[in-house]
Backbone bond lengths (Angstrom), bond angles and torsions (degrees), N, CA, C in turn:
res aa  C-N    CA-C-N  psi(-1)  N-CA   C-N-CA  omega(-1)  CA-C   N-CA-C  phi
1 X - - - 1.469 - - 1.534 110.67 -
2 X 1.455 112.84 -54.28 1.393 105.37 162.60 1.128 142.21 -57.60
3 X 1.511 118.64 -3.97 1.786 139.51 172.13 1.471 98.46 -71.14
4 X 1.562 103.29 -45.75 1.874 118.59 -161.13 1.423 92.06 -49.48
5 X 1.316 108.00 -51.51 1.752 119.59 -134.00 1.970 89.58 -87.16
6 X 0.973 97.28 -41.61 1.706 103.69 -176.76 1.645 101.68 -48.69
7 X 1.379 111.88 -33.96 1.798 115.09 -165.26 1.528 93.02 -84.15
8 X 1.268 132.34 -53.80 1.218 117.18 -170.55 1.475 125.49 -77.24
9 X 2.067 101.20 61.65 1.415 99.77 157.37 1.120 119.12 -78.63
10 X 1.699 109.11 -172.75 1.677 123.24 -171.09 1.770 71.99 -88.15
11 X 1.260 133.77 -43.49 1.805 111.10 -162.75 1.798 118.53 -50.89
12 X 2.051 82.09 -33.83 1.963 85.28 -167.19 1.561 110.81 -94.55
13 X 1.552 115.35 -16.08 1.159 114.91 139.93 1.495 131.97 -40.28
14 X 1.474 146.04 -49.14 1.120 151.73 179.49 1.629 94.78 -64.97
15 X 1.076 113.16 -56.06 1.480 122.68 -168.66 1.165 104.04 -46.14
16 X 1.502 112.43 -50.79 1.430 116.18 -151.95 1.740 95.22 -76.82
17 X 1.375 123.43 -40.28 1.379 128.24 175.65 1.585 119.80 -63.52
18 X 1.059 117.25 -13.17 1.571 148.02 173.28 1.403 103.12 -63.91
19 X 1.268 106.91 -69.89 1.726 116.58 -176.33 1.648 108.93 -70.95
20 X 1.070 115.71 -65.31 1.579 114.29 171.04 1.771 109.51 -29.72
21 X 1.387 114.03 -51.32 1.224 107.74 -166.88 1.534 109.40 -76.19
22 X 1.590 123.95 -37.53 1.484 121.60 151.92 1.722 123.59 -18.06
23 X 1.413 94.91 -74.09 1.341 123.98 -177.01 1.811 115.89 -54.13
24 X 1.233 108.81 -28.58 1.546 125.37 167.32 1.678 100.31 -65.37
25 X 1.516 106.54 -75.10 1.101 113.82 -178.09 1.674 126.11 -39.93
26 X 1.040 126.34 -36.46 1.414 149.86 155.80 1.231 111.21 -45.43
27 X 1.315 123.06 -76.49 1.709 120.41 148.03 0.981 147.48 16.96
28 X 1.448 96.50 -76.13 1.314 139.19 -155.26 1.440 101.91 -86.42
29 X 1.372 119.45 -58.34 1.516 144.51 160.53 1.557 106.30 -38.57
30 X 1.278 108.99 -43.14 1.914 104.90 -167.42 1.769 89.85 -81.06
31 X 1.163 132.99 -60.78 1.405 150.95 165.55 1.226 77.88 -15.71
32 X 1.617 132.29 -102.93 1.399 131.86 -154.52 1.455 117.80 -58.90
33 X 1.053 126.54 -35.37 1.712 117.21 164.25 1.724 127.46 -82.56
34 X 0.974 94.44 -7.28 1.903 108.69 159.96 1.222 89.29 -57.82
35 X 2.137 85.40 120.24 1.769 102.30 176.64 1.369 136.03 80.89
36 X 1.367 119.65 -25.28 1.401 114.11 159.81 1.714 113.64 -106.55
37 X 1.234 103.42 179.21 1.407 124.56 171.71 1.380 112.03 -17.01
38 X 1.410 117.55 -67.96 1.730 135.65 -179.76 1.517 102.47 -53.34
39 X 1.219 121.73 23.44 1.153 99.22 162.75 1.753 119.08 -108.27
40 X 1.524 105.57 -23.31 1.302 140.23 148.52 1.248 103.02 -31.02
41 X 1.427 123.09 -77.84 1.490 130.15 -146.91 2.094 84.61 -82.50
42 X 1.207 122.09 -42.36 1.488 84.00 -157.24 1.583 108.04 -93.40
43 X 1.832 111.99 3.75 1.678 97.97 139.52 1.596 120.45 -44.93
44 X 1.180 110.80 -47.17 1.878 128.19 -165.59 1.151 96.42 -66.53
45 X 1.573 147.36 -32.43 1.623 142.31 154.55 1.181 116.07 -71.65
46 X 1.363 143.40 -36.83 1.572 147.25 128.36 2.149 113.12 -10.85
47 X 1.232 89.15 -51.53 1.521 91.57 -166.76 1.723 106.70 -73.08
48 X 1.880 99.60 -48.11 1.428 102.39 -173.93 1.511 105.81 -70.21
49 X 1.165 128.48 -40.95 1.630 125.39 -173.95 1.456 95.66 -60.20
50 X 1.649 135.35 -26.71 1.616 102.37 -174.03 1.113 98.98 -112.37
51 X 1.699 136.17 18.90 1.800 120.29 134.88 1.313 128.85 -90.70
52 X 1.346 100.25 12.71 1.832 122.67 170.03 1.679 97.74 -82.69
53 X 1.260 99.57 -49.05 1.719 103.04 -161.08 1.622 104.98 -81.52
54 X 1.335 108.24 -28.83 1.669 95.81 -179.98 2.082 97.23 -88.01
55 X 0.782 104.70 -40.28 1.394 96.41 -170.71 1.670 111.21 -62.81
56 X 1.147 121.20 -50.95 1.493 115.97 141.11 1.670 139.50 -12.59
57 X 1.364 90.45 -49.65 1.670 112.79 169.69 1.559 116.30 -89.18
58 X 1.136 94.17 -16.63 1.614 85.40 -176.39 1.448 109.06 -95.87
59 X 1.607 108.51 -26.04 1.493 111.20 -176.57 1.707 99.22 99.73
60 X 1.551 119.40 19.01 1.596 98.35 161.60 1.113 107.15 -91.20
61 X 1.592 128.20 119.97 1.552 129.51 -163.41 1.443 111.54 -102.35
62 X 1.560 105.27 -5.15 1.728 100.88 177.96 1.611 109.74 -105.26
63 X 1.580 121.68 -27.49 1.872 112.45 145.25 1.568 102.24 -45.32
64 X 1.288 130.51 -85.84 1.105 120.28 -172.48 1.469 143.19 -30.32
65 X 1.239 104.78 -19.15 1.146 114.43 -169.24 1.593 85.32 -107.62
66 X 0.817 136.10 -58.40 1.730 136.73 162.69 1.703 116.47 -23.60
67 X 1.252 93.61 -48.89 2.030 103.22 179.85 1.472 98.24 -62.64
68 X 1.330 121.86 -56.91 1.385 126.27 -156.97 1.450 100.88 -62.43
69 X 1.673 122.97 -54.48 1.690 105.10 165.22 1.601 108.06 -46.71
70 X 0.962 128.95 -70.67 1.552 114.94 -178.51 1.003 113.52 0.08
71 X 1.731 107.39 -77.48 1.454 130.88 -168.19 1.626 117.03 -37.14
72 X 1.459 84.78 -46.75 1.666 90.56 -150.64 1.757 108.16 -99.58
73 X 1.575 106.00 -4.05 1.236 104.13 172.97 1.999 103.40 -117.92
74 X 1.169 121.71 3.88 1.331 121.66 166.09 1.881 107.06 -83.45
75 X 0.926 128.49 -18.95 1.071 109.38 175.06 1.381 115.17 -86.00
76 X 1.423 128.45 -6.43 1.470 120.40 150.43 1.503 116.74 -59.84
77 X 1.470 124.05 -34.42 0.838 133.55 -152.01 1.837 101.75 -92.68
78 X 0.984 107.08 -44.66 1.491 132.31 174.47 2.048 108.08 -52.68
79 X 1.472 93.44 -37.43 1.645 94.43 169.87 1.541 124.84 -102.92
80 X 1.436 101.08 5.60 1.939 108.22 160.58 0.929 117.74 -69.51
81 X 1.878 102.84 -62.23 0.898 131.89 -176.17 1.638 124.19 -49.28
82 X 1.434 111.07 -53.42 1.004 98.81 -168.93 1.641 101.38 -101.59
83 X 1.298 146.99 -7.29 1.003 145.46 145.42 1.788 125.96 52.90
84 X 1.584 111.03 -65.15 1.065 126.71 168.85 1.917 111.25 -64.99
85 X 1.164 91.88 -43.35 2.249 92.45 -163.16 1.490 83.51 -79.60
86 X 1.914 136.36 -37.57 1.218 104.70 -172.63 1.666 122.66 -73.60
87 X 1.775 120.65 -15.75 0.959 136.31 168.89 1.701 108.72 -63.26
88 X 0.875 110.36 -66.55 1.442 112.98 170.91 1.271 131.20 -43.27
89 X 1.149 113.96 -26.03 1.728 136.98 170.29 1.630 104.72 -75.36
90 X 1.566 96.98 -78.46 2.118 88.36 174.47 1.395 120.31 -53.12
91 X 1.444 130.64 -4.94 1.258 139.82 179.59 1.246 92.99 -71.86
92 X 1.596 121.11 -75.42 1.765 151.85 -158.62 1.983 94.76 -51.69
93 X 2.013 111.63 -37.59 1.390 89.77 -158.80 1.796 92.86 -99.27
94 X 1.415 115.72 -8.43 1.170 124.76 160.92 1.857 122.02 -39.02
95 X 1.273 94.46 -56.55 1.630 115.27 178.87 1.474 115.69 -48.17
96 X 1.590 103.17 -48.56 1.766 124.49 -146.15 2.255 82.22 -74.12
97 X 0.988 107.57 179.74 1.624 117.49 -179.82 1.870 97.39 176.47
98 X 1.339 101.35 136.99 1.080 100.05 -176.39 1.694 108.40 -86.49
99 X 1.474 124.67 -2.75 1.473 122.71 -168.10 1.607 85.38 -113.29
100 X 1.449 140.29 18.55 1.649 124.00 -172.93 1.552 99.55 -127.68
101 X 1.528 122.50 136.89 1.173 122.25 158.04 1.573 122.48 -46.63
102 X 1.312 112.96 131.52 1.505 124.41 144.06 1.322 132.11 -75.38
103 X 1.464 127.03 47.55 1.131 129.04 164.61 1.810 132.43 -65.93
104 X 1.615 127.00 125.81 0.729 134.50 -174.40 1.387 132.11 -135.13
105 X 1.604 95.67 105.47 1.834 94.82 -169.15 1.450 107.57 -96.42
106 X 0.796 138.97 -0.04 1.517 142.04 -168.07 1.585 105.77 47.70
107 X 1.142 112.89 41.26 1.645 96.46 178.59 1.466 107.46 -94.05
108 X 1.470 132.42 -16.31 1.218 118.61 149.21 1.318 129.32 -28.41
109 X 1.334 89.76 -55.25 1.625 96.28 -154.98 1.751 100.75 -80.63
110 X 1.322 95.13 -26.00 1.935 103.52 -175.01 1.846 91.50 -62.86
111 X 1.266 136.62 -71.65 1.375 146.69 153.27 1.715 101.51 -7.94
112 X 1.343 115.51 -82.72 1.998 93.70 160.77 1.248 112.33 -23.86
113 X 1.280 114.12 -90.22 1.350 131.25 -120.45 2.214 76.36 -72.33
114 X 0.757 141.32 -37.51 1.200 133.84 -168.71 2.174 104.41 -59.71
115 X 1.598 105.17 -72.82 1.511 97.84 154.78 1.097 146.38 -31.51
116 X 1.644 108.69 -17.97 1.560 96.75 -179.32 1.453 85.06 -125.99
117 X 1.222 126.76 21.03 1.282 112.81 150.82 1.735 123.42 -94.99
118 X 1.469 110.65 -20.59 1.221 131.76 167.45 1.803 110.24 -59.01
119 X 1.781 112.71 -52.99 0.975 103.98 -179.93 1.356 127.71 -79.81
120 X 1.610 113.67 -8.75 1.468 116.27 -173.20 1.801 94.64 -86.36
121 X 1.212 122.52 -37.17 1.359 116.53 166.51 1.447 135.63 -43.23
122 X 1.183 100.83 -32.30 1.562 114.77 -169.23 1.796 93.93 -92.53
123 X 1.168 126.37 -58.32 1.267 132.43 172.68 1.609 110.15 -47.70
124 X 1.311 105.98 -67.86 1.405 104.19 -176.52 1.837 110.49 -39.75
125 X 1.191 125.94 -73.65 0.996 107.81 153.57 1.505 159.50 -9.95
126 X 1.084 91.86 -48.91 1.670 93.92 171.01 1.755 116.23 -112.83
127 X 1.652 108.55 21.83 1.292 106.20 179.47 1.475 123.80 71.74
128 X 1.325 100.42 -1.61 1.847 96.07 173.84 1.632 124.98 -70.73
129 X 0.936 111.25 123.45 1.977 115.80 -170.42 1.831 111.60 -73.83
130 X 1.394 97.79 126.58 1.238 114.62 -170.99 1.374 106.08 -118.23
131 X 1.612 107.88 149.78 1.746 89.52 160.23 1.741 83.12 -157.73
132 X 1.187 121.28 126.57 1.657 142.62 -172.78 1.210 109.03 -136.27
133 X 1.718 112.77 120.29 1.631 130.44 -176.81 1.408 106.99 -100.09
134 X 1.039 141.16 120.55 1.400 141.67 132.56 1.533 114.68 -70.62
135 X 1.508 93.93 126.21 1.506 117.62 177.77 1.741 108.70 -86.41
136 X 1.267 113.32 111.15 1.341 109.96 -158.40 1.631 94.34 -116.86
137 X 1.596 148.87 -102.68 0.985 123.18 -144.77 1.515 96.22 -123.04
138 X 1.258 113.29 -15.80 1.773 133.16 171.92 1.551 99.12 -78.76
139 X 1.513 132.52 133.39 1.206 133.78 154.20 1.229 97.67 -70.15
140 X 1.792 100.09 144.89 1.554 138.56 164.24 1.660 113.96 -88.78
141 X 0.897 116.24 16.19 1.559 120.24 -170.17 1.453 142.46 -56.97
142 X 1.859 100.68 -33.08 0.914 143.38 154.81 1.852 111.24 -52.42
143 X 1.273 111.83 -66.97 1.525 121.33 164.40 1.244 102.80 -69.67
144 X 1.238 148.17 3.99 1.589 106.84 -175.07 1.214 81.52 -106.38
145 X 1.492 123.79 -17.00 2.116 106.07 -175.29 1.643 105.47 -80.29
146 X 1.137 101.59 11.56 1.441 92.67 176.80 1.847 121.82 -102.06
147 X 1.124 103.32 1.36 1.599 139.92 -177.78 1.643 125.99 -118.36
148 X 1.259 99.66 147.75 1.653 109.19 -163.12 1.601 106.59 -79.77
149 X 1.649 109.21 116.92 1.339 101.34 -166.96 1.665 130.36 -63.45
150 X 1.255 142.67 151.34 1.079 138.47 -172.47 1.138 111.91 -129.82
151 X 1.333 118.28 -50.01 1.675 132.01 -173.22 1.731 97.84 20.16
152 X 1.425 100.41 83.70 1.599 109.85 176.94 1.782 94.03 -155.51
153 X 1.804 99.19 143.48 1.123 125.84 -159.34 1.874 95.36 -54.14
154 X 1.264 118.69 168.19 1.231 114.26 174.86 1.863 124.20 -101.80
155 X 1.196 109.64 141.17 1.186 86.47 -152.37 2.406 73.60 -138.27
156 X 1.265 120.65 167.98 1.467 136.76 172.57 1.025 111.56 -91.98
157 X 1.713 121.53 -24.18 1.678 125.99 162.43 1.744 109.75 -78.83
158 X 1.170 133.34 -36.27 1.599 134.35 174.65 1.014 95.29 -63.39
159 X 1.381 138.97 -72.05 1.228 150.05 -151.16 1.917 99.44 -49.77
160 X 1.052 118.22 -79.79 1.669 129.36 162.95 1.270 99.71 -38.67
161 X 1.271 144.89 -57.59 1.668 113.80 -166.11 1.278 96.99 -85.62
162 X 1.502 136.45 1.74 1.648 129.28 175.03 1.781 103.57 -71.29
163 X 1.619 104.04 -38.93 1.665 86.80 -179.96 1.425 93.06 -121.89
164 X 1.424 140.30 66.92 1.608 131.57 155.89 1.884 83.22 -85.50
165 X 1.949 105.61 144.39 1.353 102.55 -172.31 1.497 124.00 -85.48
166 X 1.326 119.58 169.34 1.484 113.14 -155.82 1.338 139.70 45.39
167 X 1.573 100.19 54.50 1.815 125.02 -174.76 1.588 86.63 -127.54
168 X 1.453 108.54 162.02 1.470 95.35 -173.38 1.459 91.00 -99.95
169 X 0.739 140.64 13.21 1.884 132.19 163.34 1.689 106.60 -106.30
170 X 1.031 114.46 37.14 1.334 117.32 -167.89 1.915 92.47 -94.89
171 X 0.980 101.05 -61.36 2.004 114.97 -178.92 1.533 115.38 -70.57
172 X 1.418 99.23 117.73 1.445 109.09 -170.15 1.456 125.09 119.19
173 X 1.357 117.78 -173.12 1.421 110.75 -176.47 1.409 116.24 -105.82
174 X 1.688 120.56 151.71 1.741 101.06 168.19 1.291 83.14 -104.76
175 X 1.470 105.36 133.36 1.831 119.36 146.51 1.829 110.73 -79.52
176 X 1.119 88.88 156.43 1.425 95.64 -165.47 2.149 85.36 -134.04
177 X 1.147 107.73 132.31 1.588 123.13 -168.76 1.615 105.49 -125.33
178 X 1.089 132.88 136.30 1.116 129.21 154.11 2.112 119.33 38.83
179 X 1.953 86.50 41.65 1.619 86.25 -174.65 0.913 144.99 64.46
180 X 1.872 104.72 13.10 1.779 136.60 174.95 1.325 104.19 -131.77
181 X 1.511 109.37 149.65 1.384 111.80 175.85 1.177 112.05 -82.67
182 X 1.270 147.41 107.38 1.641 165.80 -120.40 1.843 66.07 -101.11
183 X 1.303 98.19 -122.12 1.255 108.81 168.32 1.743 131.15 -136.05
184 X 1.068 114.80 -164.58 1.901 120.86 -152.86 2.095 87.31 -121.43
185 X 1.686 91.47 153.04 1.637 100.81 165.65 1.746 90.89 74.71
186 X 1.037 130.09 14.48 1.631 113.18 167.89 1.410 116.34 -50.10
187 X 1.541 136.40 -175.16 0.969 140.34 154.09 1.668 112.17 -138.15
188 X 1.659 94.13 111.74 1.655 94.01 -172.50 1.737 100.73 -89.94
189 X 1.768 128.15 -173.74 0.709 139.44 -177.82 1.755 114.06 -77.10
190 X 1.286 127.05 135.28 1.011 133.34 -155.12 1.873 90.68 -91.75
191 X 1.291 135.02 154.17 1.144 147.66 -171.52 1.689 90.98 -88.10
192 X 1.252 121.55 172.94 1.549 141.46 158.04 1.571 109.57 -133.04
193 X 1.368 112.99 -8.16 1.514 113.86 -169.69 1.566 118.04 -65.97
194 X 1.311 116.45 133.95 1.822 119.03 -159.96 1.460 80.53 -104.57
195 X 1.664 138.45 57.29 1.114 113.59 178.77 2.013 80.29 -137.57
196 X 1.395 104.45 -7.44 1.362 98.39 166.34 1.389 130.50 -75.73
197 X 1.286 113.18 137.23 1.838 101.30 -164.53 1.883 97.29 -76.63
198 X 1.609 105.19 161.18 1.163 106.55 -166.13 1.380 119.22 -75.06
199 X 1.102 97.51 -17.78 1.929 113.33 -176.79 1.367 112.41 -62.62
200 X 1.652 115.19 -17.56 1.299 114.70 172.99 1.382 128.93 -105.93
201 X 1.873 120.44 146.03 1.720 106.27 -139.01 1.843 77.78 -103.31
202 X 1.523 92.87 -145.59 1.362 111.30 -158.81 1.322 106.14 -58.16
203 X 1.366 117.44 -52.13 1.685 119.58 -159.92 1.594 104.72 -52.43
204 X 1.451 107.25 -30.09 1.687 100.34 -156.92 1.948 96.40 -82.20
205 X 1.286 93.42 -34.03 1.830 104.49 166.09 1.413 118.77 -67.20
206 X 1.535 129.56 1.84 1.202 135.15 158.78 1.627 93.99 -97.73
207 X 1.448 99.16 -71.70 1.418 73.85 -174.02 1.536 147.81 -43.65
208 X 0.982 133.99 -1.88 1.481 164.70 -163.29 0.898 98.82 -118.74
209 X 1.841 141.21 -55.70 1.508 119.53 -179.63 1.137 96.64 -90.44
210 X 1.680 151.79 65.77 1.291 140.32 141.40 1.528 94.00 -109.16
211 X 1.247 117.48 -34.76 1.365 142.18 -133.82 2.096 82.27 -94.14
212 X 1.365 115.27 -38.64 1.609 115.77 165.28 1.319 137.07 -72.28
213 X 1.644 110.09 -2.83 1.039 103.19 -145.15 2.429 91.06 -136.34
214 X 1.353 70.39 -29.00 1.789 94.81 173.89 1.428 109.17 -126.40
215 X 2.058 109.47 -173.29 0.954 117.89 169.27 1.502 132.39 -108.35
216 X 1.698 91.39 5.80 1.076 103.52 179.67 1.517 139.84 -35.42
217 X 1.362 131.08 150.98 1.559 118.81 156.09 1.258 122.04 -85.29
218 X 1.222 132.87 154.04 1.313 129.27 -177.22 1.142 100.14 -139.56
219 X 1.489 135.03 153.11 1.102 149.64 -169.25 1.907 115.62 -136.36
220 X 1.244 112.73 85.98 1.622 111.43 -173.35 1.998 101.07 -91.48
221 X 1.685 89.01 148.09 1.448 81.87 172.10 1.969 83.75 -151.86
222 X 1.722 93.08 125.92 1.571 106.19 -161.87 1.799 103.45 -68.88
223 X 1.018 121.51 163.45 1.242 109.63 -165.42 1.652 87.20 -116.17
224 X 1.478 129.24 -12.02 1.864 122.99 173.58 1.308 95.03 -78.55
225 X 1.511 128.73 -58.04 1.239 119.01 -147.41 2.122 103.65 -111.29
226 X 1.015 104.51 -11.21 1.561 111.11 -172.13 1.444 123.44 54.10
227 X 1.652 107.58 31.72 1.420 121.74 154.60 1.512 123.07 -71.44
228 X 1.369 116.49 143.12 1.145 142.42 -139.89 1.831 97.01 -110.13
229 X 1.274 139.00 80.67 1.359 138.26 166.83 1.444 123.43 -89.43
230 X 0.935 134.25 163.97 1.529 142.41 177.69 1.531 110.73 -151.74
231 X 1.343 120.74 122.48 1.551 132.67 -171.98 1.879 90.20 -115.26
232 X 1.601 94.14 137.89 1.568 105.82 175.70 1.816 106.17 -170.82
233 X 1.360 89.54 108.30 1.748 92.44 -167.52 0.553 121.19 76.00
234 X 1.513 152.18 54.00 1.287 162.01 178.36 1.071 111.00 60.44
235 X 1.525 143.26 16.56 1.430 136.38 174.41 1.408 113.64 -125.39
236 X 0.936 112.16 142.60 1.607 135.68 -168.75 1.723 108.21 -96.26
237 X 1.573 112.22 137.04 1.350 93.06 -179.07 1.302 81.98 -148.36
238 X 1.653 116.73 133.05 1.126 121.43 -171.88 1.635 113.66 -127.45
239 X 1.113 97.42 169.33 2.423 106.56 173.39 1.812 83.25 47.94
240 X 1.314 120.17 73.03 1.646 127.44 167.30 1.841 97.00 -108.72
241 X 1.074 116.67 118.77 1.410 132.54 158.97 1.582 118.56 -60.45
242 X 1.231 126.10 171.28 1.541 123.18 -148.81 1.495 86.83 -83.87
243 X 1.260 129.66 -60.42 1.554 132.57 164.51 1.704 113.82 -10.86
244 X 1.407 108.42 -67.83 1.273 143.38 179.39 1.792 89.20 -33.85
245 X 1.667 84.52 -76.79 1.830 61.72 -154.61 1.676 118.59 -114.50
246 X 1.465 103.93 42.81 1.233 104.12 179.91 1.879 89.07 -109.84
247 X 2.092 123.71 -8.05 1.469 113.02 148.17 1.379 111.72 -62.14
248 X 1.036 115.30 -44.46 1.453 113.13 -173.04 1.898 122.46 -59.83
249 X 1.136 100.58 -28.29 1.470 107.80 -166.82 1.856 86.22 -89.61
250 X 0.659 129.66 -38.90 1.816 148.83 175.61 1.612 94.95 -28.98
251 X 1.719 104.15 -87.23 1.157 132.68 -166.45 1.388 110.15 -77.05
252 X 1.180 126.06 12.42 1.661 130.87 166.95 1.700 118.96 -132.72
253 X 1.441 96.60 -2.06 1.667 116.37 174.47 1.649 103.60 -101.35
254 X 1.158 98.31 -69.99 1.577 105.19 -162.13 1.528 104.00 -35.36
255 X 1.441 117.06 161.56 0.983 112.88 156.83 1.792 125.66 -101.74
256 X 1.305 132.95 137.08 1.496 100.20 -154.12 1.732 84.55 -116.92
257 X 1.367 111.06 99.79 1.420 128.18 140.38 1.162 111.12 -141.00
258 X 1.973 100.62 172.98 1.252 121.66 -150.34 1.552 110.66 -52.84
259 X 1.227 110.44 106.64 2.071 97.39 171.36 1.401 135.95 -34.54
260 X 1.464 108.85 -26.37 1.326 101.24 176.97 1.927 100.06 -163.88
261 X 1.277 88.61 113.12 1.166 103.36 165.15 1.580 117.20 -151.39
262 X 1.684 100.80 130.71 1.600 111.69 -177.37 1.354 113.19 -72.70
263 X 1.497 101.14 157.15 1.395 111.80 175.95 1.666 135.28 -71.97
264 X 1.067 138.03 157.98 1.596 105.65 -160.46 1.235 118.64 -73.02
265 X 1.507 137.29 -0.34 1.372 142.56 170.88 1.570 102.10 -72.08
266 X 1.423 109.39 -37.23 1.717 87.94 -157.14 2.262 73.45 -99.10
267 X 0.724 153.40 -58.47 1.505 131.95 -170.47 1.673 118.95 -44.20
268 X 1.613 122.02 -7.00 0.980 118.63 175.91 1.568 103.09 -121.92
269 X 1.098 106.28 3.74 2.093 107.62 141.77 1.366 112.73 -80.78
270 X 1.330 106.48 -48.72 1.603 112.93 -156.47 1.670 89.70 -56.00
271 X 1.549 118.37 -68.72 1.270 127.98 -173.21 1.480 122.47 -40.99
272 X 1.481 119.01 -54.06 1.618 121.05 158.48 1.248 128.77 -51.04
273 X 1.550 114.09 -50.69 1.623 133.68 -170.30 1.667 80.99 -62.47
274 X 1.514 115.00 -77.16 1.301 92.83 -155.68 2.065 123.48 -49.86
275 X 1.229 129.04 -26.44 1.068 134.29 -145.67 2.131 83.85 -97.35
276 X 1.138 104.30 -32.62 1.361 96.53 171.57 1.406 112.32 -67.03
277 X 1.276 120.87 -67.99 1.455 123.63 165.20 1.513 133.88 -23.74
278 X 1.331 101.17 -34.25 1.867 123.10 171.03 2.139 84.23 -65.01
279 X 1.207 122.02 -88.36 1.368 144.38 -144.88 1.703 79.84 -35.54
280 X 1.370 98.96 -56.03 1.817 92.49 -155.88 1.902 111.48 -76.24
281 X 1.020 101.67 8.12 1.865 109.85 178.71 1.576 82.52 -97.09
282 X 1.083 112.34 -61.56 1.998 99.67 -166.37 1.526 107.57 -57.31
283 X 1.346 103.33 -13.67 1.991 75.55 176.69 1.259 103.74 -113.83
């Protein structure tokens, strides 16, 4: 008992809140780089920190001394580079508040996914060629300067007069950003993969090299046959029916947390108020 009592100082207390809060942070970090690029690079800080640590141990002092420039001049490099995911991150922890609900209806995204189901309908149909990027957890940034800006709300009528043919925004991709049409006529990365069948032309070979290179969604609609494909992670999924892929756009759009949960001011009303409210009905 006296061992117990010896541990619960205020020193090993701090300590102990010290590590927890590390260990959050760590978390939190894998949470936010799940899925893009940074997940690459902070294997590549994984790799150099353990030929720092054996070479260190072993006594090779000129690797070591080699890692440590790494170290200390990659993190300039580490914030050029990645620029967009670290912006996007202080944005994401900007948002969060520990006194504000996280409520999430997905009706944004239901509001997408309804428009570009309107416009892939109308297109699909009449054979008009589409090719539409969703910017998902990888910035498109690179491609969107390569395209005529729009940053206009999304709508199943824009979308159709963006590729009816012989319009000059007809060729190319629309990225779609943050639930706005970034802009139309992009030019994404062309595929090299010999695993694409030959019958299919450029768009589906963009779509596929965006789909290698990011996490984007892409949305192809063939302009011979007016089949309906979607590339996401390097895989191609083709002849998808309206069913098909308005689950798919569902379960890779939505966001899946709790729908409704209060913030801790009103759950520690709800919780008191109600238990007071009980006391004064029983008497």
């Amino acid at each position: 008992m006296q061992f117990i009592v010896s541990l619960l100082t205020w020193q090993n207390l701090i300590r102990l809140i010290d590590i927890l809060v590390i260990w959050f942070l760590i978390y939190e970090l894998l949470i936010l780089i799940r899925g893009t690029r940074a997940v690459q690079l902070f294997r590549g800080i994984l790799i150099i920190i353990l030929v720092k640590v054996v070479s260190w141990y072993v006594g090779l002092s000129t690797v070591s001394w080699l890692m440590d420039q790494v170290i200390n001049w990659g993190v300039i490099a580490i914030v050029i580079i990645f620029q967009p995911e670290i912006r996007r991150g202080l944005e994401h922890l900007g948002r969060g508040s520990f006194f504000t609900a996280h409520q999430t209806t997905n009706e944004t995204e239901e509001g997408l996914i309804k428009q570009l189901d309107q416009a892939i309908q109308y297109m699909s149909k009449r054979r008009i060629g589409a090719l539409i990027s969703i910017q998902m957890n990888t910035g498109l940034e690179e491609y969107i300067e390569t395209g005529i800006p729009l940053d206009a709300d999304i709508s199943g009528a824009l979308l159709i007069n963006t590729f009816i043919p012989n319009t000059p925004l007809h060729d190319g991709a629309v990225i779609i950003k943050d639930n706005r049409i970034a802009v139309a006529a992009a030019y994404l990365p062309l595929s090299d993969s010999k695993l694409i069948p030959k019958e299919l032309g450029t768009r589906h070979r963009a779509a596929v090299g965006i789909s290698e290179v990011t996490d984007a969604l892409t949305i192809v609609i063939s302009e011979e046959t007016g089949e309906v494909s979607i590339t996401k992670d390097n895989e191609l999924i083709r002849n998808m029916s309206q069913s098909d892929y308005l689950k798919f756009l569902r379960a890779q759009l939505y966001k899946h947390e709790p729908q409704h949960r209060d913030n801790l001011l009103t759950q520690l009303y709800t919780k008191f108020g109600r238990r007071g409210g009980g006391r004064h009905e029983q008497k």
